[in-house]
N, C-alpha and C positions, 0 to 999 in steps of 0.2 A: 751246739752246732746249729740248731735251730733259729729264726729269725733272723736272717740273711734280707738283704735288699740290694739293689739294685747297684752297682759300681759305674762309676765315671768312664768312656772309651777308654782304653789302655791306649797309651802312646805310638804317633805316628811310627806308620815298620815294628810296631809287636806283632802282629799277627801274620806279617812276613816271616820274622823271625822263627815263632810258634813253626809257623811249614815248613820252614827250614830244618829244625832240630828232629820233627814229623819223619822227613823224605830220610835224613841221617838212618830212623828205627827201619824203615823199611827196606834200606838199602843195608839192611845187615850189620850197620855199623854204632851198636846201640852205647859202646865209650863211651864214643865219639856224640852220639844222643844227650847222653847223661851230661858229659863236659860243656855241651851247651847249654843246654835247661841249667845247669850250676851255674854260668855266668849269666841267664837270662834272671835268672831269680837274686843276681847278687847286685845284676845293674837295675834291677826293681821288683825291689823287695817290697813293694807294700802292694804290690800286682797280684793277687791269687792265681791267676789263671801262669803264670812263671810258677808258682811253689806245684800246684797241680799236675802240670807238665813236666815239671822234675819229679816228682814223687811215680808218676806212669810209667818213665823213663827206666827209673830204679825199678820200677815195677815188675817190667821187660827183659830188665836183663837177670832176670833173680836174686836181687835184693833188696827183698821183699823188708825186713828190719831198718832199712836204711830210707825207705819209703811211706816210714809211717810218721817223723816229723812234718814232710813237704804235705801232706796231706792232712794234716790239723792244721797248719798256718796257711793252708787254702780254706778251709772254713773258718779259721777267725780269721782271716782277711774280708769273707765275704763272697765266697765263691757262688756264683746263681747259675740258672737255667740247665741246659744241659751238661755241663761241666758237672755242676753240682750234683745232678742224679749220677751220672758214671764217678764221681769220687764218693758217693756213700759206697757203691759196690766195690771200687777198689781199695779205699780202707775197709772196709768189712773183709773182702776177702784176702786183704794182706794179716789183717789182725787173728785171723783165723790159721793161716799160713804159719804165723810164727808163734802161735801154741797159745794166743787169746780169744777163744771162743765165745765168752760170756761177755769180752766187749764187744766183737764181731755181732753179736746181738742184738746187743744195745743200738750200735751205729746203724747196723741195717734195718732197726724195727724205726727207729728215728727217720728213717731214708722211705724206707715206705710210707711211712705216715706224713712224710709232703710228696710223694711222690707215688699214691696207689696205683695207678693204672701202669708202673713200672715193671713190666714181667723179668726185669736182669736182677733189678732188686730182689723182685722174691724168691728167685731161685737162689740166690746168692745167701738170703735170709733160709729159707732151708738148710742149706747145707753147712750153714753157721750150727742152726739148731741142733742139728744130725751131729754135728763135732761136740755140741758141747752138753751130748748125751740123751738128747730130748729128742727121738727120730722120731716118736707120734705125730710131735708139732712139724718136724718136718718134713713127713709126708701130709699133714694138713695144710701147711702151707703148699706144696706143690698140686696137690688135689685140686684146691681153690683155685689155683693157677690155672691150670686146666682146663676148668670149666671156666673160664672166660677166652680160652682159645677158639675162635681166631679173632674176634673180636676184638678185646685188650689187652691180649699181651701185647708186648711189644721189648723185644730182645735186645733190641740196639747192636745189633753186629758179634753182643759173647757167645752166639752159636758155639763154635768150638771152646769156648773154654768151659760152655755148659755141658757140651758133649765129653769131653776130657773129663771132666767130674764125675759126669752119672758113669762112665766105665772105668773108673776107682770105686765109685761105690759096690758096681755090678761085681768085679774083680775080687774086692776086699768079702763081698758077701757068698762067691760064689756060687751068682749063677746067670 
């Protein structure tokens, strides 16, 4: 996944499009989401930022298995900047989801390693760790994290789905 550069503009009205199928997830209507990003990615297929936008889609509405093709054919397409850092943490944490920990791993230690000062990455790499039985490392990974707050983290808006997480963890551990 690694060694990505830099892609051509996507075509005039992609990125209309994109906030289009966007406004669909947030107006509740995430089919309807998905059914677009499936014809955005089928009328350009060699666009990453279409397979990445369907793969979140799927992401959203919880199918999560169905969102782990569009989210490799976003990285070997090419997917960069910030796209690219939010799809390492949302295949890691889909790959995690659907009982692959030890790729979830792999993708998010890949994901931080171009992207350190990514505080979603690493929590998200935590909790990869913590699933796939290593909770040492994943409490060192959040430790670390910590101690570069406030400085560099830097969350990118997963607040709640990092909240949602640590009270599965809290829950599951009871206390």
């Amino acid at each position: 996944m690694a060694g990505h550069q830099e892609r051509e503009p996507a075509a005039p009205g992609f990125d209309e499009r994109v906030a289009a199928g966007r406004l669909l997830a947030r107006e509740g209507r995430g089919e309807a989401s998905i059914a677009h990003f499936q014809d955005l990615a089928t009328r350009y297929p060699e666009e990453p930022r279409a397979h990445f936008e369907l793969a979140c889609a799927f992401d959203r509405e919880g199918r999560e298995e169905e969102a782990v093709l569009p989210y490799r054919r976003a990285f070997a397409l090419g997917l960069s900047g910030e796209d690219l850092a939010a799809a390492y943490v949302g295949l890691g944490s889909t790959l995690r989801n659907v009982g692959q920990p030890d790729e979830a791993v792999r993708v998010l230690t890949e994901g931080h390693e171009q992207f350190p000062a990514d505080g979603a990455i690493r929590v998200f790499l935590a909790l990869a760790r913590f699933s796939a039985g290593d909770a040492r490392a994943a409490l060192v990974e959040l430790l670390d994290l910590l101690l570069t707050i406030p400085a560099e983290a830097n969350l990118r808006g997963y607040d709640r789905a990092i909240r949602f997480y640590t009270d599965e963890l809290r829950a599951a551990s009871g206390t």
